[in-house]
PyMOL CGO cylinders between C-alpha atoms (Angstrom):
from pymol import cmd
from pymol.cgo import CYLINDER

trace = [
    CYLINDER, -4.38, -13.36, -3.72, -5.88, -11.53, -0.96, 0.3, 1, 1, 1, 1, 1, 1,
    CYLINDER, -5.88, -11.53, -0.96, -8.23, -13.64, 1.65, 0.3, 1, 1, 1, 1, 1, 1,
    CYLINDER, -8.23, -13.64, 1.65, -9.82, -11.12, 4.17, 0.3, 1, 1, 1, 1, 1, 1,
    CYLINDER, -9.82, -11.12, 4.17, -12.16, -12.73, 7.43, 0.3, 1, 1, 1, 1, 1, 1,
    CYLINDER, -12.16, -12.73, 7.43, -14.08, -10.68, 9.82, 0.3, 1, 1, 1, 1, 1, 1,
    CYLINDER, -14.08, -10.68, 9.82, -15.18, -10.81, 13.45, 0.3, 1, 1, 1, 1, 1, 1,
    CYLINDER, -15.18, -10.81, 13.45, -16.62, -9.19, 16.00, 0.3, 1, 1, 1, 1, 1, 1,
    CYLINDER, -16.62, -9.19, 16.00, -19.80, -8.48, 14.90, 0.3, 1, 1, 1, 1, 1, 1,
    CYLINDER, -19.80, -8.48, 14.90, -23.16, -8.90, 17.32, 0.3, 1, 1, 1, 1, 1, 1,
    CYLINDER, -23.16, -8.90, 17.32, -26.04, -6.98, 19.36, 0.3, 1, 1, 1, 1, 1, 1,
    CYLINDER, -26.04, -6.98, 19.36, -25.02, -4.07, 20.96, 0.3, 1, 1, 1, 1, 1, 1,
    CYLINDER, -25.02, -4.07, 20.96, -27.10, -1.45, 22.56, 0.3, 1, 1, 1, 1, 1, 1,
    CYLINDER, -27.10, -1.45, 22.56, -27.53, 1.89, 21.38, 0.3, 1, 1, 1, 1, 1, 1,
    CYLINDER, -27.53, 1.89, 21.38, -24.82, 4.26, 22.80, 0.3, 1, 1, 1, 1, 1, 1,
    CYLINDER, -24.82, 4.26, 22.80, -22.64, 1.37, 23.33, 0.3, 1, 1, 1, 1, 1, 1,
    CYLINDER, -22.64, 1.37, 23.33, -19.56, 0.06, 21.67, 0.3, 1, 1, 1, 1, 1, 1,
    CYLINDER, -19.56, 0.06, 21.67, -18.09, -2.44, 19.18, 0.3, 1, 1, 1, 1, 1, 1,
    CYLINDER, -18.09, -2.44, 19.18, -14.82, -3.70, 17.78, 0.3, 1, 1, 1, 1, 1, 1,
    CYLINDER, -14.82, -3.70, 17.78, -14.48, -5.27, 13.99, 0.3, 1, 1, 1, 1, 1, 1,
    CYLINDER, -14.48, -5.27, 13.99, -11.58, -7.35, 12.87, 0.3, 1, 1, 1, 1, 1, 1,
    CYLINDER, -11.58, -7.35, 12.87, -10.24, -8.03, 9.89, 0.3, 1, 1, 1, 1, 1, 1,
    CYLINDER, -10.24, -8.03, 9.89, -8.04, -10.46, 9.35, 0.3, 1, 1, 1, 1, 1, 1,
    CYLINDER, -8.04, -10.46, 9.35, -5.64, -11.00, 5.99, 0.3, 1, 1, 1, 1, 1, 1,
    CYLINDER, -5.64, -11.00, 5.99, -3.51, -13.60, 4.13, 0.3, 1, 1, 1, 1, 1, 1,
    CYLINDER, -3.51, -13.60, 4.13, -0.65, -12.78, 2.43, 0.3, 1, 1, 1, 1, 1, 1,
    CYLINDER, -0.65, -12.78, 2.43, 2.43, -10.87, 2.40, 0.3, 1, 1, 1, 1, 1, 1,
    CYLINDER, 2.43, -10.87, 2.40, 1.14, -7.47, 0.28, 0.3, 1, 1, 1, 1, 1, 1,
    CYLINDER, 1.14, -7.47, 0.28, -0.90, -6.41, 3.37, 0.3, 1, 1, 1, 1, 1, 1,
    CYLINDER, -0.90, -6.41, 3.37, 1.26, -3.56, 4.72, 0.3, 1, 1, 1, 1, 1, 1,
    CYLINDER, 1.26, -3.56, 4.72, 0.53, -1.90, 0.63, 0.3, 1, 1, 1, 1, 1, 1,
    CYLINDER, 0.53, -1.90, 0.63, -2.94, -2.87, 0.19, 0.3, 1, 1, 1, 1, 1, 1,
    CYLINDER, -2.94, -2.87, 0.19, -5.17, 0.41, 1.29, 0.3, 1, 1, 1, 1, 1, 1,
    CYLINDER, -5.17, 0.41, 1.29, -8.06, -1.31, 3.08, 0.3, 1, 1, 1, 1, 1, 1,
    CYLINDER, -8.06, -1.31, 3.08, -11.65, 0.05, 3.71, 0.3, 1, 1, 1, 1, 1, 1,
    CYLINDER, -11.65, 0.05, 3.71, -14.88, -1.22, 5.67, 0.3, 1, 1, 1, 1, 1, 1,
    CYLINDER, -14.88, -1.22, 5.67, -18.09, -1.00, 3.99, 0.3, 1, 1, 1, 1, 1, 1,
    CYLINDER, -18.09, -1.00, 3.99, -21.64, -2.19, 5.21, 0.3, 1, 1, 1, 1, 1, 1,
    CYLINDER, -21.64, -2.19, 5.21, -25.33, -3.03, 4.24, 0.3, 1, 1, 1, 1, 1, 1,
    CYLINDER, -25.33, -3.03, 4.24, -28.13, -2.65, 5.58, 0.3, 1, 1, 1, 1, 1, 1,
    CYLINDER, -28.13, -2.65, 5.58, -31.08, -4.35, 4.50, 0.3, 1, 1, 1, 1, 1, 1,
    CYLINDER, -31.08, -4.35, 4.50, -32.67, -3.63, 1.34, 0.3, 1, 1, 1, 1, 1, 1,
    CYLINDER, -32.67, -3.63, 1.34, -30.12, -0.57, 0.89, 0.3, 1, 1, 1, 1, 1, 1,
    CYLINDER, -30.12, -0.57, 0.89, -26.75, -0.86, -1.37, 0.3, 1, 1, 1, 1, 1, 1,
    CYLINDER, -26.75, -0.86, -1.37, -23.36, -1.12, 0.12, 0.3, 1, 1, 1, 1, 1, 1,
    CYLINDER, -23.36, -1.12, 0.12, -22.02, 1.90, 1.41, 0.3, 1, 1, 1, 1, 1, 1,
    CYLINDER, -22.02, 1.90, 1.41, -18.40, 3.17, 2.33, 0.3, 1, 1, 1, 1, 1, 1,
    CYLINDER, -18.40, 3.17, 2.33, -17.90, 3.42, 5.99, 0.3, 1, 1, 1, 1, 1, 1,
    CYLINDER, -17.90, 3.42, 5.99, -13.88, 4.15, 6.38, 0.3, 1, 1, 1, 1, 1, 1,
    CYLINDER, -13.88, 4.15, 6.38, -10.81, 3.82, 4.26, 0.3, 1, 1, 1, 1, 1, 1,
    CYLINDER, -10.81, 3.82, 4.26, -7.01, 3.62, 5.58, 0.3, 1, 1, 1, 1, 1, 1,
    CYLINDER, -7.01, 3.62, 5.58, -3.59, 4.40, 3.58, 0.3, 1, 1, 1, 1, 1, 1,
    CYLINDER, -3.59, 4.40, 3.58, -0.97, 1.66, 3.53, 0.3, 1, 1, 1, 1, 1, 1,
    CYLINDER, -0.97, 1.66, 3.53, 0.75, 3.15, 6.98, 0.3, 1, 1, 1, 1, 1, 1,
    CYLINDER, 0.75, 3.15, 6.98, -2.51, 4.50, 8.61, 0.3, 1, 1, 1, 1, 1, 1,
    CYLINDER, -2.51, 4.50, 8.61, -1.96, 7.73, 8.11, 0.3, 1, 1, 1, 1, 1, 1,
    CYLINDER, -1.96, 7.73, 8.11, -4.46, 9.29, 6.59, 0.3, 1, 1, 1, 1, 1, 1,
    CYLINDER, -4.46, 9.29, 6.59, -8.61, 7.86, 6.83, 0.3, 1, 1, 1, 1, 1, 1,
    CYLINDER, -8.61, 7.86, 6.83, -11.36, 9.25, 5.54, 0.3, 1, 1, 1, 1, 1, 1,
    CYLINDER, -11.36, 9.25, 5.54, -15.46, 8.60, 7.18, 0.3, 1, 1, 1, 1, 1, 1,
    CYLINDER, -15.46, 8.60, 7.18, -18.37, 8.51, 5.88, 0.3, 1, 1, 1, 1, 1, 1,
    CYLINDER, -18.37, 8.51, 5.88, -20.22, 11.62, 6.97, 0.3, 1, 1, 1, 1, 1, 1,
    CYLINDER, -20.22, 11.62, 6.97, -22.82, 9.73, 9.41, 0.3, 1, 1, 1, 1, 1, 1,
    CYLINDER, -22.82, 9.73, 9.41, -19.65, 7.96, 11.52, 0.3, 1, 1, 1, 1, 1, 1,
    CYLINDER, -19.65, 7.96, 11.52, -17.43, 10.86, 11.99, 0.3, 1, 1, 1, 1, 1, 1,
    CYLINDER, -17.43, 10.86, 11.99, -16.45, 11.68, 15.30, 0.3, 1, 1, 1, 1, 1, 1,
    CYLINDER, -16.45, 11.68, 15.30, -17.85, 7.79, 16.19, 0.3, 1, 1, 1, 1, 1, 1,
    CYLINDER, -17.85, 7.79, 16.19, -15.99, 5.31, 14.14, 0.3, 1, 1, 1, 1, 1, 1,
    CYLINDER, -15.99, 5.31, 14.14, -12.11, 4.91, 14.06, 0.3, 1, 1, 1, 1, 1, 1,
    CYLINDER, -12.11, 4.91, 14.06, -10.45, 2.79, 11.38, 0.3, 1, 1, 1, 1, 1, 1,
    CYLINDER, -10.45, 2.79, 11.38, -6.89, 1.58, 12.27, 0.3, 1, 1, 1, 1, 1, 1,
    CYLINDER, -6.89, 1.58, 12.27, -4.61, -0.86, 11.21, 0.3, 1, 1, 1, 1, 1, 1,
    CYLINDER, -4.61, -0.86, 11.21, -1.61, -3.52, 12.37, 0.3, 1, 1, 1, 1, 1, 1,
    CYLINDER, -1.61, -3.52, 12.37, 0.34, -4.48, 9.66, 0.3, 1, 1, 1, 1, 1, 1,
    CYLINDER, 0.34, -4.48, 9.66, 2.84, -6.60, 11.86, 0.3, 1, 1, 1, 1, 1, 1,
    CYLINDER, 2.84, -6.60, 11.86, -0.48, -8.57, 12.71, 0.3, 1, 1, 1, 1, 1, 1,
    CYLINDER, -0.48, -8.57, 12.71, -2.29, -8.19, 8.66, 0.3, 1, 1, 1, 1, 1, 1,
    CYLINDER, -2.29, -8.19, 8.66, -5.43, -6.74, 10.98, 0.3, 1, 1, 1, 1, 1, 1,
    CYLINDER, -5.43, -6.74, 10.98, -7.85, -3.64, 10.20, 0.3, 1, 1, 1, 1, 1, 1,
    CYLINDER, -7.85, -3.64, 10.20, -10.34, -2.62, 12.93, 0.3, 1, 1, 1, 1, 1, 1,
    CYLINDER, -10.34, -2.62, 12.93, -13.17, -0.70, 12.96, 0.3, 1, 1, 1, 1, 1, 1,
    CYLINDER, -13.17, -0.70, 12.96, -13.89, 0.69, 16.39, 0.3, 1, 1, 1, 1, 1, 1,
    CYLINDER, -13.89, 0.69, 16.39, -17.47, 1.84, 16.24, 0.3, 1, 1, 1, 1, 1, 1,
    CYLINDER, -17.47, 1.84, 16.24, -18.54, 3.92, 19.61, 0.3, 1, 1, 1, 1, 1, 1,
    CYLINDER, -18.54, 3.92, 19.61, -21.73, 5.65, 20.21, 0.3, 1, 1, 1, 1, 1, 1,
    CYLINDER, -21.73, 5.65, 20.21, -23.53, 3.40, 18.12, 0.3, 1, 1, 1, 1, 1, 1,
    CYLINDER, -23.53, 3.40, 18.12, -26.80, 3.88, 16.67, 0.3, 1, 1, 1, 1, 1, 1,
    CYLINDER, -26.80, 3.88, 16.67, -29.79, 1.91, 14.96, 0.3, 1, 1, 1, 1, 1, 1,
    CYLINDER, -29.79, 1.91, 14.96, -28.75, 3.31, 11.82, 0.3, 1, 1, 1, 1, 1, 1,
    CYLINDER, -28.75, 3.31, 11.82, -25.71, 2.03, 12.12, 0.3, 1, 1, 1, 1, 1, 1,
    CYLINDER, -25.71, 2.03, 12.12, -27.35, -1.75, 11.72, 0.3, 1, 1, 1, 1, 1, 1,
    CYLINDER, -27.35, -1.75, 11.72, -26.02, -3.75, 8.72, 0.3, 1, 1, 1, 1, 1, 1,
    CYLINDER, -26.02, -3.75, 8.72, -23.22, -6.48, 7.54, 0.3, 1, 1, 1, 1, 1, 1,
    CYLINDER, -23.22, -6.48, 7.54, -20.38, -4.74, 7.70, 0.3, 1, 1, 1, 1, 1, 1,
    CYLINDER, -20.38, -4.74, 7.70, -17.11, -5.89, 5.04, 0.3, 1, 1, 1, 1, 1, 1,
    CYLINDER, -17.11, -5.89, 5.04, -13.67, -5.45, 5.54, 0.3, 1, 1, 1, 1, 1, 1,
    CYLINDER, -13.67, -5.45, 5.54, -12.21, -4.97, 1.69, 0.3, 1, 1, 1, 1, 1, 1,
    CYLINDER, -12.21, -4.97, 1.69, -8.79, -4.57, 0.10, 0.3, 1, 1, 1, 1, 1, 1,
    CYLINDER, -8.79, -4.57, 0.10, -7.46, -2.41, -3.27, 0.3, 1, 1, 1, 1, 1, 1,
    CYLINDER, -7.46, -2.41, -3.27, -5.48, -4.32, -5.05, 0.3, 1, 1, 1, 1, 1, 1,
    CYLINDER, -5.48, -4.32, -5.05, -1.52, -3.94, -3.55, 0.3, 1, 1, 1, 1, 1, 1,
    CYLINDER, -1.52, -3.94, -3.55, 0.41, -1.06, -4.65, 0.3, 1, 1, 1, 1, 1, 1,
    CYLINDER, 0.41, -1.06, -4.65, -2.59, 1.33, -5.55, 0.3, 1, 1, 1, 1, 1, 1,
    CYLINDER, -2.59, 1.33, -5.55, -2.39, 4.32, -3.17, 0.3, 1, 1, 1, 1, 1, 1,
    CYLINDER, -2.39, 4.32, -3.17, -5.61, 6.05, -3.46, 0.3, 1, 1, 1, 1, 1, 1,
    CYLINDER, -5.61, 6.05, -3.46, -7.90, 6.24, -0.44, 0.3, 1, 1, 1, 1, 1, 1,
    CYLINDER, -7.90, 6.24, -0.44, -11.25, 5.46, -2.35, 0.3, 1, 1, 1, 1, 1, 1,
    CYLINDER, -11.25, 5.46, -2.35, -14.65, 5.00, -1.48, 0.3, 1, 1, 1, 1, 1, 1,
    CYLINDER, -14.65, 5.00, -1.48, -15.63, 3.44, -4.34, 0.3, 1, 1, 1, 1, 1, 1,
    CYLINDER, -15.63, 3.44, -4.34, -16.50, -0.35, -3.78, 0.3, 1, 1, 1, 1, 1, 1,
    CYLINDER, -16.50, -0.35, -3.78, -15.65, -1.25, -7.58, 0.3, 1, 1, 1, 1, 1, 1,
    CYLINDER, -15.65, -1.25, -7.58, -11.60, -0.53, -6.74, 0.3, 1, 1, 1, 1, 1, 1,
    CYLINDER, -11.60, -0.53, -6.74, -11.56, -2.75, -4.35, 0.3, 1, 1, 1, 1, 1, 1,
    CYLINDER, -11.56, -2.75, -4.35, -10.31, -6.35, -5.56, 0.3, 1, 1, 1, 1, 1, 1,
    CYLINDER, -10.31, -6.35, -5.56, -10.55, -8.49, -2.47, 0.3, 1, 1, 1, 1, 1, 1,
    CYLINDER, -10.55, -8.49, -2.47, -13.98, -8.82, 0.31, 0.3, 1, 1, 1, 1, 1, 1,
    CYLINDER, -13.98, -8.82, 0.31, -13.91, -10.51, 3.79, 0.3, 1, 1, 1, 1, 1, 1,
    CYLINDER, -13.91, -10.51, 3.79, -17.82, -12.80, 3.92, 0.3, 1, 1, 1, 1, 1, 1,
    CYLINDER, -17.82, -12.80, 3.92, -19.44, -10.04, 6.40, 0.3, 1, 1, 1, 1, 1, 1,
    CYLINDER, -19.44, -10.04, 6.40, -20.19, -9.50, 10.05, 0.3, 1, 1, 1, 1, 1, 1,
    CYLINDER, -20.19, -9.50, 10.05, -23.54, -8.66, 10.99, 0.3, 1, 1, 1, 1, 1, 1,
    CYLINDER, -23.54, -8.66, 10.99, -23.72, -5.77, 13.40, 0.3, 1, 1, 1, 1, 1, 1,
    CYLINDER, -23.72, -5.77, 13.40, -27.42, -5.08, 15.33, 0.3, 1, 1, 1, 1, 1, 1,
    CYLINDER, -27.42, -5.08, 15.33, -27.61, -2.48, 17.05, 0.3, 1, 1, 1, 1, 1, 1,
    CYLINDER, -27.61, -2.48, 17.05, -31.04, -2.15, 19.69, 0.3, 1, 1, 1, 1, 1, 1,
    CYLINDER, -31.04, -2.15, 19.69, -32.72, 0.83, 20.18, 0.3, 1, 1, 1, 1, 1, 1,
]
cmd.load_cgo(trace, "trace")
């Protein structure tokens, strides 16, 4: 079992800059591939980034390219988001999620993912 909690979430300015956390139990996090989705009111969950089991290859949503960079620790079970040049688009709860360990793919789909951190809310102001 997987448990995944997020931080770092809050109001940030347009054109400013935020850091999400993502914190996970267990001892399969170093071959879980782990992705950060988000929601924005009345829309569906959306794929944001994805990262391979040694963080070397990630794949972005179209919208975040050249903004957003996913990383991960796997000494410290952590997966960022850092999210620069933010917009008011870019406004939603934001999830940290997990494949289940030992699947390799790099999906976008949320329905492969087995495990889901509770959310951080991210506002950005225009």
């Amino acid at each position: 079992q997987v448990q995944l909690v997020e931080s770092g979430g809050g109001l940030v300015q347009a054109g400013g800059s935020l850091r999400l956390s993502c914190v996970a139990s267990g001892r399969t996090f170093s071959t879980s591939v782990l992705g950060w989705f988000r929601q924005a009111p009345g829309k569906e969950r959306e794929f944001v980034a994805v990262i391979s089991w040694s963080g070397g290859i990630t794949y972005y949503i179209d919208s975040v390219k050249g903004r957003f960079t996913i990383s991960r620790d796997n000494a410290k079970n952590t997966v960022y988001l850092q999210m620069n040049i933010v917009k008011p688009e870019d406004t939603a709860v934001y999830y940290c999620a997990a494949r289940p360990p030992g699947y390799r793919g790099t999906s976008y789909l949320s329905h492969e993912y087995a495990y889901w951190g509770q959310g951080t809310q991210v506002t950005v102001s225009s």
